[in-house]
PDB file of N, CA, C and O in Angstrom, chain B, residues numbered from 101:
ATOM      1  N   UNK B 101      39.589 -55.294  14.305  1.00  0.00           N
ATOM      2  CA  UNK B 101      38.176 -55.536  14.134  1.00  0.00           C
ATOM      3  C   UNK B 101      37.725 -55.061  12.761  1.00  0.00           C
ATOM      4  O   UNK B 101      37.950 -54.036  12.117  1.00  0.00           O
ATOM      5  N   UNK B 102      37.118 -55.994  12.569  1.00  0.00           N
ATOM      6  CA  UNK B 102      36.725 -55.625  10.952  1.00  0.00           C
ATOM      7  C   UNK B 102      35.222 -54.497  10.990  1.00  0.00           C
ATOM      8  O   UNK B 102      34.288 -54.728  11.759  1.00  0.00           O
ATOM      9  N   UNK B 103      35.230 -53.321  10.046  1.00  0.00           N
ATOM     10  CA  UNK B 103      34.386 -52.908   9.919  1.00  0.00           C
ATOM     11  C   UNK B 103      33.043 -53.198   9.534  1.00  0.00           C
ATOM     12  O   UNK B 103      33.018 -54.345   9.087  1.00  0.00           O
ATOM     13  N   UNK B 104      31.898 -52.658   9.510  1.00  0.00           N
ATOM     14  CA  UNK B 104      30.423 -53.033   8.786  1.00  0.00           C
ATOM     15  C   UNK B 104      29.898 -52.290   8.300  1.00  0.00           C
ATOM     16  O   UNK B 104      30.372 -51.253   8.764  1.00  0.00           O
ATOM     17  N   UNK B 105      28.937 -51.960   7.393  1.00  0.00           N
ATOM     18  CA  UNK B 105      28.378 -50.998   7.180  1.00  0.00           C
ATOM     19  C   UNK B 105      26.854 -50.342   7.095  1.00  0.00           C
ATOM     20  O   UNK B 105      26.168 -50.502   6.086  1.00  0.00           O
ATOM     21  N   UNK B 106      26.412 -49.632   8.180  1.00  0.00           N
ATOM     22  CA  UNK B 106      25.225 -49.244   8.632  1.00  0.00           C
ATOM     23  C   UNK B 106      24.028 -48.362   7.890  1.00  0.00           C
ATOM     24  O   UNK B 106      24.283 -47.166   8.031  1.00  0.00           O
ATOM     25  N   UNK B 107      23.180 -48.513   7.375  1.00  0.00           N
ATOM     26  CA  UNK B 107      22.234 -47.151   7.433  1.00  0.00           C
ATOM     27  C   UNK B 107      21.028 -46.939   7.904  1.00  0.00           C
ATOM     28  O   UNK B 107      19.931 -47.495   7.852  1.00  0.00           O
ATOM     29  N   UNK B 108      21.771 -45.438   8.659  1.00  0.00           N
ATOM     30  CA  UNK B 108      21.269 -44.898   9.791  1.00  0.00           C
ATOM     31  C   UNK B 108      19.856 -44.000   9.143  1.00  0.00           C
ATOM     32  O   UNK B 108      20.083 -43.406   8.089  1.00  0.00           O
ATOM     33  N   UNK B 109      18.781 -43.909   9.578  1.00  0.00           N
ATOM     34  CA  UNK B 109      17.432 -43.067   9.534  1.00  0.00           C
ATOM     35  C   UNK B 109      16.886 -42.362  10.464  1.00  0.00           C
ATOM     36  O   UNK B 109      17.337 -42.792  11.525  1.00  0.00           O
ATOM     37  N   UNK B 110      16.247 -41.613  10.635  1.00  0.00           N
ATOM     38  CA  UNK B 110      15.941 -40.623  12.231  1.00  0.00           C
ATOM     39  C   UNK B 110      15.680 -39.455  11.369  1.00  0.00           C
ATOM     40  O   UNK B 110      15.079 -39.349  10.300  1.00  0.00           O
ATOM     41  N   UNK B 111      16.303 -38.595  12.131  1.00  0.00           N
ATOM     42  CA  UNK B 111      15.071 -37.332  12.242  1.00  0.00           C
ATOM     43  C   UNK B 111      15.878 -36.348  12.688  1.00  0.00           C
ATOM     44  O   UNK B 111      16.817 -36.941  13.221  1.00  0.00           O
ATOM     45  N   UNK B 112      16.136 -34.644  12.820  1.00  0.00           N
ATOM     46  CA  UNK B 112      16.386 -33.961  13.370  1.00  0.00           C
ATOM     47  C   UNK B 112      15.766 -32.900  13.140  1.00  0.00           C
ATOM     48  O   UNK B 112      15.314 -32.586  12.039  1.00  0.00           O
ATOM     49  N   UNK B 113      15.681 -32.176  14.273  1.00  0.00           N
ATOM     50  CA  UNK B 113      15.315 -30.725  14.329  1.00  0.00           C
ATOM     51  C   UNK B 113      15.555 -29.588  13.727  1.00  0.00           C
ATOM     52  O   UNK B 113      15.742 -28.863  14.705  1.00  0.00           O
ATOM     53  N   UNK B 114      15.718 -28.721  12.528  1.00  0.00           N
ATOM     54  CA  UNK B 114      15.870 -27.860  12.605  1.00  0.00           C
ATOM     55  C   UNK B 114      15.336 -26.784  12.033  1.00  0.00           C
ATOM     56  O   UNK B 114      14.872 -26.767  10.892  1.00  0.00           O
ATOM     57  N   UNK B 115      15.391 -25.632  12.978  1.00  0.00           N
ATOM     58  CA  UNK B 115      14.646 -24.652  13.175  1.00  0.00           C
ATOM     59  C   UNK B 115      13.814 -25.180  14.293  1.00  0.00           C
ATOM     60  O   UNK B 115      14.060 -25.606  15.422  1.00  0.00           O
ATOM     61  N   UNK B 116      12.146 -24.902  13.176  1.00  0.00           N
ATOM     62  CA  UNK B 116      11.151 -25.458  13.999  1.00  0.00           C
ATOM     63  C   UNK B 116      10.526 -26.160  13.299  1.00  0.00           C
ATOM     64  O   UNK B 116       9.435 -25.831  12.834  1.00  0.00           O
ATOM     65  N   UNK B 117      11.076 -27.230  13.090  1.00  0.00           N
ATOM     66  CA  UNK B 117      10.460 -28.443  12.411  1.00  0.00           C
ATOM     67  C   UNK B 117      11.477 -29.639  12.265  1.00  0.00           C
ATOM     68  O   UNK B 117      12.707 -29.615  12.204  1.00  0.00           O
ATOM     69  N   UNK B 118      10.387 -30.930  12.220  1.00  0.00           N
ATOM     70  CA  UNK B 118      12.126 -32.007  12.058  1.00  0.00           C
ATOM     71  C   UNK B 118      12.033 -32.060  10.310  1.00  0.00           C
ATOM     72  O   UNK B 118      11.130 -31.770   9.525  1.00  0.00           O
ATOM     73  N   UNK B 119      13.444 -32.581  10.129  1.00  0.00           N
ATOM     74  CA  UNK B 119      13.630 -33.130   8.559  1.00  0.00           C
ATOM     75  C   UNK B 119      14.548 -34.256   8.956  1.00  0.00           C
ATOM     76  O   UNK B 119      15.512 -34.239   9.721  1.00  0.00           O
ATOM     77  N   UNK B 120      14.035 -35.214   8.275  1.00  0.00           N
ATOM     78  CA  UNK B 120      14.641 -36.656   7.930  1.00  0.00           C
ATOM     79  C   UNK B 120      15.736 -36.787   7.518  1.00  0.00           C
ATOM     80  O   UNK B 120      16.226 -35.884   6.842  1.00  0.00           O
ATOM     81  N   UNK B 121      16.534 -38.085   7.833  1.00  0.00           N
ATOM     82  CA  UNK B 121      17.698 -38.098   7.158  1.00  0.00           C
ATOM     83  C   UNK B 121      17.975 -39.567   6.732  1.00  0.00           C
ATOM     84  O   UNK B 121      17.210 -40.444   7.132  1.00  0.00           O
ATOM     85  N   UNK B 122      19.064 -39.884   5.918  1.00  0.00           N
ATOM     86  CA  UNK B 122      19.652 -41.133   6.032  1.00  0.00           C
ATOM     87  C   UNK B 122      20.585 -41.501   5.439  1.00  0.00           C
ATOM     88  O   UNK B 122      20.659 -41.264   4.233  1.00  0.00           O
ATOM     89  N   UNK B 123      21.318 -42.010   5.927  1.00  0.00           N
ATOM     90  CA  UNK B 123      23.268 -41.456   6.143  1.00  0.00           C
ATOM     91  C   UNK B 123      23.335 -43.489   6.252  1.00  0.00           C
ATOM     92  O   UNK B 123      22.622 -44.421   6.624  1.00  0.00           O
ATOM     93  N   UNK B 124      24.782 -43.227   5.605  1.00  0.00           N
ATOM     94  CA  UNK B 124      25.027 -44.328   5.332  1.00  0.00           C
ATOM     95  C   UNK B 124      26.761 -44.489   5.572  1.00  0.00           C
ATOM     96  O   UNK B 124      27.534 -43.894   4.821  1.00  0.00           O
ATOM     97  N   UNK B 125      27.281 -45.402   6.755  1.00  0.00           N
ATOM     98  CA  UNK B 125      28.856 -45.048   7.651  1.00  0.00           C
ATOM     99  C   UNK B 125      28.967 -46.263   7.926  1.00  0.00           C
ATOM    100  O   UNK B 125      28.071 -47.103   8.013  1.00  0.00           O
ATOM    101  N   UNK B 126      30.168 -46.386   8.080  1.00  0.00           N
ATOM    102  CA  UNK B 126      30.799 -47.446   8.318  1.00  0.00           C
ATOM    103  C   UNK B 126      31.440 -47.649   9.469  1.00  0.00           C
ATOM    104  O   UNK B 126      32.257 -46.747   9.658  1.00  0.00           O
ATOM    105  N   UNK B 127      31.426 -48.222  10.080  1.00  0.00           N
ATOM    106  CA  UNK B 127      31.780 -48.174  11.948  1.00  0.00           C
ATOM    107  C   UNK B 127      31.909 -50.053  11.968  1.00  0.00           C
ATOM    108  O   UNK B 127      31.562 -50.852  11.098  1.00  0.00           O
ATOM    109  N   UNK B 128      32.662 -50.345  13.573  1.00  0.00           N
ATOM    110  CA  UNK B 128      32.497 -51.256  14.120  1.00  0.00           C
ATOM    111  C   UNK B 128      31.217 -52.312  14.777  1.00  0.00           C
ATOM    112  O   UNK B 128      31.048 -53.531  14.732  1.00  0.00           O
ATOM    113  N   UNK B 129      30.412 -51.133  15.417  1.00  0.00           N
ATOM    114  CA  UNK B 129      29.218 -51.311  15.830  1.00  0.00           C
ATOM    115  C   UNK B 129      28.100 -50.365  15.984  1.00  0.00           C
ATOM    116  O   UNK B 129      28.102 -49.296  15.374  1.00  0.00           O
ATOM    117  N   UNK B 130      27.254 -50.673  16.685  1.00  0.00           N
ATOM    118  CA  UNK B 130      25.622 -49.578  16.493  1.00  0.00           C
ATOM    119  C   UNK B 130      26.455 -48.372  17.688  1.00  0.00           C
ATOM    120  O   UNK B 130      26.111 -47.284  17.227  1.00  0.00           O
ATOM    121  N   UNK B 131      27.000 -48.197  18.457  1.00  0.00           N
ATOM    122  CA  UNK B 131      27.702 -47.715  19.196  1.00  0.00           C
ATOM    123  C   UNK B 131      28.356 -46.602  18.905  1.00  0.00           C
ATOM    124  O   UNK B 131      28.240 -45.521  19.483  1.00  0.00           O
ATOM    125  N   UNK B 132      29.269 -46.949  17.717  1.00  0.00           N
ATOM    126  CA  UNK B 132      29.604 -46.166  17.247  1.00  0.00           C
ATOM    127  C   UNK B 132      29.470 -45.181  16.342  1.00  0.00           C
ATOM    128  O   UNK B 132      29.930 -44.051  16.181  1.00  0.00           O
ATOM    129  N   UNK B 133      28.593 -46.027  15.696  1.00  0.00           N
ATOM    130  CA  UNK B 133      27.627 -45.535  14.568  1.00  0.00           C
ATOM    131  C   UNK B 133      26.536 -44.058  14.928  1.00  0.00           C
ATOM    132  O   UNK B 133      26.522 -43.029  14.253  1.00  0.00           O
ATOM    133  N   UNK B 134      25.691 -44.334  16.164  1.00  0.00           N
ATOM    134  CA  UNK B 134      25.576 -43.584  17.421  1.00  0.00           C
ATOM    135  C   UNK B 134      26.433 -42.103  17.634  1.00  0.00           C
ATOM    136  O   UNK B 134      26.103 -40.922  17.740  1.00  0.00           O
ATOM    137  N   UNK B 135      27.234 -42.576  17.633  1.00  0.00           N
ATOM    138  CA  UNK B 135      28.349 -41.584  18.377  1.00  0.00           C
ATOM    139  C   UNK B 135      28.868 -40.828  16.528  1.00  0.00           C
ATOM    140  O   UNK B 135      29.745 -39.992  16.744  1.00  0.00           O
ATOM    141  N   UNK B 136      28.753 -40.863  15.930  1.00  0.00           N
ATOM    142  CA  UNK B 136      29.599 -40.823  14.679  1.00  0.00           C
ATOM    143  C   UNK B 136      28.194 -39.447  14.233  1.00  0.00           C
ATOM    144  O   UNK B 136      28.286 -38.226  14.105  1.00  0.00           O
ATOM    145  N   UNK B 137      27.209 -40.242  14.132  1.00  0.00           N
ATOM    146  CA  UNK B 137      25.775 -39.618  13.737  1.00  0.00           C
ATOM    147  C   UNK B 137      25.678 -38.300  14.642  1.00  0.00           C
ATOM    148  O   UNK B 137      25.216 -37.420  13.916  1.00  0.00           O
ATOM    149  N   UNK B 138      25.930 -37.781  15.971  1.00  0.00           N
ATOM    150  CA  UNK B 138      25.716 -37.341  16.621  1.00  0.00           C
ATOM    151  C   UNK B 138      26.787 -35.901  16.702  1.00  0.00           C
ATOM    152  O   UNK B 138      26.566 -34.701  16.866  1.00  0.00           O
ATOM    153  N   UNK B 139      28.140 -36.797  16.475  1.00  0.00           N
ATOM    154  CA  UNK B 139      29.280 -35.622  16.151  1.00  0.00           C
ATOM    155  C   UNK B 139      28.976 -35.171  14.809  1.00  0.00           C
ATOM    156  O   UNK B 139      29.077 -33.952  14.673  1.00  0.00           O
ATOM    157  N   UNK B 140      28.567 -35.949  13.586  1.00  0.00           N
ATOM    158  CA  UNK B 140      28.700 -35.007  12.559  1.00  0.00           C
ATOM    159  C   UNK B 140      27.456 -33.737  12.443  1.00  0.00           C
ATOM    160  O   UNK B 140      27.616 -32.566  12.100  1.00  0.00           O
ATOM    161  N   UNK B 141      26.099 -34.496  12.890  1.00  0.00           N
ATOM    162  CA  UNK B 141      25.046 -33.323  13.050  1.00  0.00           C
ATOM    163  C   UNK B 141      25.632 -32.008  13.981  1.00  0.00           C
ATOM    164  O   UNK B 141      25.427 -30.867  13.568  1.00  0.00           O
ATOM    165  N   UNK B 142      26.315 -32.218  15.157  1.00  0.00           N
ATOM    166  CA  UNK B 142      26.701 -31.149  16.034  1.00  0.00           C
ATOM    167  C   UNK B 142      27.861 -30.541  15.632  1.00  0.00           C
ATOM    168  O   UNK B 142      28.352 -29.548  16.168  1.00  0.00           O
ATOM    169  N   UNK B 143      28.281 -31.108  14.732  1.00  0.00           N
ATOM    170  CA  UNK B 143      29.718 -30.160  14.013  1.00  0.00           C
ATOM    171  C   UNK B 143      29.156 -29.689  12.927  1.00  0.00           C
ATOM    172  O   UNK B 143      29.567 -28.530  12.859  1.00  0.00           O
ATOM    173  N   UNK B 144      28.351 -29.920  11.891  1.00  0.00           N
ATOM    174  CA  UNK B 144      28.082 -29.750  10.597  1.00  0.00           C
ATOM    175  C   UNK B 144      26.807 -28.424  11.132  1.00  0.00           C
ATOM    176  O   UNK B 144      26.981 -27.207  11.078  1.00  0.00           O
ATOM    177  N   UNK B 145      25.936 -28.940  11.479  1.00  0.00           N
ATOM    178  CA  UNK B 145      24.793 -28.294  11.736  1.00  0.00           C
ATOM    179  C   UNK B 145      24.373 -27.617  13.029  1.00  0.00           C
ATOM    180  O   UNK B 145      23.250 -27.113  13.066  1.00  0.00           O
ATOM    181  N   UNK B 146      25.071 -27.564  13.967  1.00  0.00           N
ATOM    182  CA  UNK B 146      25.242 -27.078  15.189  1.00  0.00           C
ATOM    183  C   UNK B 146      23.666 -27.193  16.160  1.00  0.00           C
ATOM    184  O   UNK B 146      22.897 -26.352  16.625  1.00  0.00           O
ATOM    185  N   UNK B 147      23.711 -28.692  16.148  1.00  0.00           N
ATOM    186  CA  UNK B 147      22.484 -29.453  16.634  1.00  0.00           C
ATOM    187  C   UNK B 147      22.987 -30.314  17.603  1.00  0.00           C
ATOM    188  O   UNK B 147      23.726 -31.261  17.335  1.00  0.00           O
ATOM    189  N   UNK B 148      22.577 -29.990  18.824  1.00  0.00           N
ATOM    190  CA  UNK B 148      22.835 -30.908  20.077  1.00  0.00           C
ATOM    191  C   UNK B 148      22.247 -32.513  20.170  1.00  0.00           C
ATOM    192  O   UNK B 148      21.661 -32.944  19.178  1.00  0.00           O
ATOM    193  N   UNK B 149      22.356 -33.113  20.987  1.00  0.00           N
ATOM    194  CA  UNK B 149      22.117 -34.418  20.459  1.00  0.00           C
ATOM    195  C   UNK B 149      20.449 -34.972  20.884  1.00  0.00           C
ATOM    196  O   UNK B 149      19.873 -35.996  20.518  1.00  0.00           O
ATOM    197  N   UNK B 150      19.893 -33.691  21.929  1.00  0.00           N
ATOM    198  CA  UNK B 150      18.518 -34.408  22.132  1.00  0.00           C
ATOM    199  C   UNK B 150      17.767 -33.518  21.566  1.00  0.00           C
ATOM    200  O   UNK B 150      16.724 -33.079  22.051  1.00  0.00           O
ATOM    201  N   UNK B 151      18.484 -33.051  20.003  1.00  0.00           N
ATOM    202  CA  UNK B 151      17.779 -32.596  18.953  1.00  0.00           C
ATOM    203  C   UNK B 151      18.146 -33.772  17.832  1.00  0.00           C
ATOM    204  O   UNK B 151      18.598 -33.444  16.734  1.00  0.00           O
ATOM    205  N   UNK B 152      17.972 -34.843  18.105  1.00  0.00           N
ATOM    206  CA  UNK B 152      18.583 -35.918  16.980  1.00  0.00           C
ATOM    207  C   UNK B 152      17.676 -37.299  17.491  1.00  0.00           C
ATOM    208  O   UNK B 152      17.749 -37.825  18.602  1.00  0.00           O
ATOM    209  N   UNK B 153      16.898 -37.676  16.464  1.00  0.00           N
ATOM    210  CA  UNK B 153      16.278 -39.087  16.777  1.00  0.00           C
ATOM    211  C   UNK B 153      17.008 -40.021  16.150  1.00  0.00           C
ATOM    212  O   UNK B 153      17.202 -39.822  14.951  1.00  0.00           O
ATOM    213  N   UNK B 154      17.374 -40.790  16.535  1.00  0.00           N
ATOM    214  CA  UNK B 154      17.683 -42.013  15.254  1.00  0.00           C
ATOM    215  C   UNK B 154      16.415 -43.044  15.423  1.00  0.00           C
ATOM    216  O   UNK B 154      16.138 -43.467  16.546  1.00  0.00           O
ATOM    217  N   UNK B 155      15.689 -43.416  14.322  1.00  0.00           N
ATOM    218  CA  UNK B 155      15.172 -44.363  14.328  1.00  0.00           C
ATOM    219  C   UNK B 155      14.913 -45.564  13.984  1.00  0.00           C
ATOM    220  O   UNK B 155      14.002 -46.320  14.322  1.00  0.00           O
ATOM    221  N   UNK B 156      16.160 -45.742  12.982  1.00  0.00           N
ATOM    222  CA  UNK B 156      16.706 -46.988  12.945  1.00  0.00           C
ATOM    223  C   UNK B 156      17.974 -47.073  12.413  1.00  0.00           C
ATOM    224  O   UNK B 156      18.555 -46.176  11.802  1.00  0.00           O
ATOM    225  N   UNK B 157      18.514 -48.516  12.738  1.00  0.00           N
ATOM    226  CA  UNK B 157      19.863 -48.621  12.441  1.00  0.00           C
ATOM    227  C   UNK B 157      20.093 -49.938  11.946  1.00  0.00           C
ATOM    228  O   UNK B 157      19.596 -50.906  12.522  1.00  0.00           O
ATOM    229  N   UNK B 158      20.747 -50.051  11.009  1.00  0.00           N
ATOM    230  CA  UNK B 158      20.092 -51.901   9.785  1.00  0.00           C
ATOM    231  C   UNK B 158      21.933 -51.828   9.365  1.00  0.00           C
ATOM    232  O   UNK B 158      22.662 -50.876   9.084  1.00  0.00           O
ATOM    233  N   UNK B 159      22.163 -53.160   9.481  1.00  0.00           N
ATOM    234  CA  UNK B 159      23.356 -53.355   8.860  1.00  0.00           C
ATOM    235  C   UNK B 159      23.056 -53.789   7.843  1.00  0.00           C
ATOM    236  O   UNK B 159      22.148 -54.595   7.636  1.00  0.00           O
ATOM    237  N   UNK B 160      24.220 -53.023   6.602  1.00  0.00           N
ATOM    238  CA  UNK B 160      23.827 -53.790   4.723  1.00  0.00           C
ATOM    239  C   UNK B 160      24.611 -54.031   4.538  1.00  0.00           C
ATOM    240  O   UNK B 160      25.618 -53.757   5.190  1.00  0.00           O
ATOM    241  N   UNK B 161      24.559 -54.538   3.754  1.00  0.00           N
ATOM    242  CA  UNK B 161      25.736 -55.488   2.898  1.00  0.00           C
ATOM    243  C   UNK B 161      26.436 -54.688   1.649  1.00  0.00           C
ATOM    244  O   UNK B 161      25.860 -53.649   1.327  1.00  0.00           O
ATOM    245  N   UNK B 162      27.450 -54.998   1.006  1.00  0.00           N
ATOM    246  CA  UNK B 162      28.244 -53.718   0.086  1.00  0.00           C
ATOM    247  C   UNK B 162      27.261 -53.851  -0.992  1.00  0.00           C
ATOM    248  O   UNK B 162      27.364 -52.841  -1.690  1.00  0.00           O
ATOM    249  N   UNK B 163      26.253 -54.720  -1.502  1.00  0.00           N
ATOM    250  CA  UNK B 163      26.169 -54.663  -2.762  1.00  0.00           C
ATOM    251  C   UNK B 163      24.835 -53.606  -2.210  1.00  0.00           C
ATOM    252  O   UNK B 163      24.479 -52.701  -2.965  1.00  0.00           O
ATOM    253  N   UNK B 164      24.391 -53.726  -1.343  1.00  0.00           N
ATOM    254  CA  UNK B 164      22.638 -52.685  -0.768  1.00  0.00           C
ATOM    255  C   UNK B 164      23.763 -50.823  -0.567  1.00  0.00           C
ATOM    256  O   UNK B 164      23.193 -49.760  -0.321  1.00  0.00           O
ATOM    257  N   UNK B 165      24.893 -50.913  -0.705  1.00  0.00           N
ATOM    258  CA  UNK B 165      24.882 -49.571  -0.439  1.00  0.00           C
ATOM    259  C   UNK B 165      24.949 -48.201  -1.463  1.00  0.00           C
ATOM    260  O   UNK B 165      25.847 -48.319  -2.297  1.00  0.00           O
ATOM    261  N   UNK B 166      24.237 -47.026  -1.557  1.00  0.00           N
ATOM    262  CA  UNK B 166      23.883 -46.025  -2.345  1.00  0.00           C
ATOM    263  C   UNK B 166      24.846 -44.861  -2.378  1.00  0.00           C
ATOM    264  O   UNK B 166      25.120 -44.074  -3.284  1.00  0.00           O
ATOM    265  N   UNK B 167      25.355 -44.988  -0.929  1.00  0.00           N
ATOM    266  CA  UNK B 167      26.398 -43.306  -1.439  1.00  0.00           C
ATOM    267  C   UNK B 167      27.835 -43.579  -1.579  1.00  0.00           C
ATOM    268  O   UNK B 167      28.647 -44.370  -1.100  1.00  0.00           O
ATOM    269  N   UNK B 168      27.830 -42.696  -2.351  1.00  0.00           N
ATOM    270  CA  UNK B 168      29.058 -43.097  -3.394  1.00  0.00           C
ATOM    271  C   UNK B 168      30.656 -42.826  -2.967  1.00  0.00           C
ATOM    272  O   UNK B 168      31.557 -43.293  -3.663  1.00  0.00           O
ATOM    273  N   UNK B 169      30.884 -42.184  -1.992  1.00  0.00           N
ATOM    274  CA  UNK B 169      31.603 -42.425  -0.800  1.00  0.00           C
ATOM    275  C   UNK B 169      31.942 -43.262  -0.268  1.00  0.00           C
ATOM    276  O   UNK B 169      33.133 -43.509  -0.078  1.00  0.00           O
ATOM    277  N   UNK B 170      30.955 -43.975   0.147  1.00  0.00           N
ATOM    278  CA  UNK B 170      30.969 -45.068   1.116  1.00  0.00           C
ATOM    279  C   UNK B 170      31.206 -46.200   0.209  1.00  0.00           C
ATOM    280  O   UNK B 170      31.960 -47.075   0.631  1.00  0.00           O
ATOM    281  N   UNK B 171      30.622 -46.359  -1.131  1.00  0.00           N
ATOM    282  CA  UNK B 171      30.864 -47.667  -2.013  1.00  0.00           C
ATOM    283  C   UNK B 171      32.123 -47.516  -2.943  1.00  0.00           C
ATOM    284  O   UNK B 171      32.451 -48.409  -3.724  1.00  0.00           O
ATOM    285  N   UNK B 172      32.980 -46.034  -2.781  1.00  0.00           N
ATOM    286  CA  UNK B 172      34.180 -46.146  -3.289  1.00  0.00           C
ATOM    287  C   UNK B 172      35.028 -46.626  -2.354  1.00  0.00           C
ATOM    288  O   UNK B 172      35.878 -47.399  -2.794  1.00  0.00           O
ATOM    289  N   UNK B 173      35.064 -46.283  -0.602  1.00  0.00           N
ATOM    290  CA  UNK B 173      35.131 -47.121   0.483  1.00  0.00           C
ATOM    291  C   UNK B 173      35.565 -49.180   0.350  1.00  0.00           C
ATOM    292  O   UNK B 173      36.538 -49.876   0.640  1.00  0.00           O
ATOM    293  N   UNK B 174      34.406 -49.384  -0.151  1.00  0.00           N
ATOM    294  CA  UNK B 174      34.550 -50.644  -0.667  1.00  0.00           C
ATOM    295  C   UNK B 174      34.931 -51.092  -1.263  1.00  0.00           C
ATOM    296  O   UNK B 174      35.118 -52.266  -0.944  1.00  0.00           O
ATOM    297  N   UNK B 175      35.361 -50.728  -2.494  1.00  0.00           N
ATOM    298  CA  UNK B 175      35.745 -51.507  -3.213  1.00  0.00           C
ATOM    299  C   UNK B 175      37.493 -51.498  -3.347  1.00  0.00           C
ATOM    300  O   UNK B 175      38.253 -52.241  -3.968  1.00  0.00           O
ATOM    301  N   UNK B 176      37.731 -50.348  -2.500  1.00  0.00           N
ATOM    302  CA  UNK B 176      39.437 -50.354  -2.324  1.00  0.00           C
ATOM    303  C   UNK B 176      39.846 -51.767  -1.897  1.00  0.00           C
ATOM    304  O   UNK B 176      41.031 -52.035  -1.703  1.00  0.00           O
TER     305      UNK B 176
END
């Protein structure tokens, strides 16, 4: 299955207040993408998952993508 590439926007908690985010991954589907968003906040930041909004999820195209990770990703 060929990959796609997503960016994700939402929200998380921390402390006591939310701060925004928007992360940009490459997955199969919104599913996973989901699941991907959820392990890295709870491994990285030690934030459970109904401390995590996502509020949207947009598939782009290689030439719309910004982090530089992900667009060295591409062009291999």
């Amino acid at each position: 299955m060929k990959t796609k590439i997503f960016r994700i926007q939402g929200k998380f908690m921390m402390g006591d207040r939310m701060k925004p985010f928007t992360k940009e991954l490459k997955a199969i589907n919104e599913e996973d993408i989901k699941e991907k968003i959820y392990s890295e906040f709870g491994s990285k930041h030690h934030i459970s998952r109904n401390k995590i909004i996502i509020n949207e999820i947009a598939e782009i195209s290689e030439d719309e993508v910004q982090d530089t990770i992900i667009k060295s990703l591409v062009e291999e």
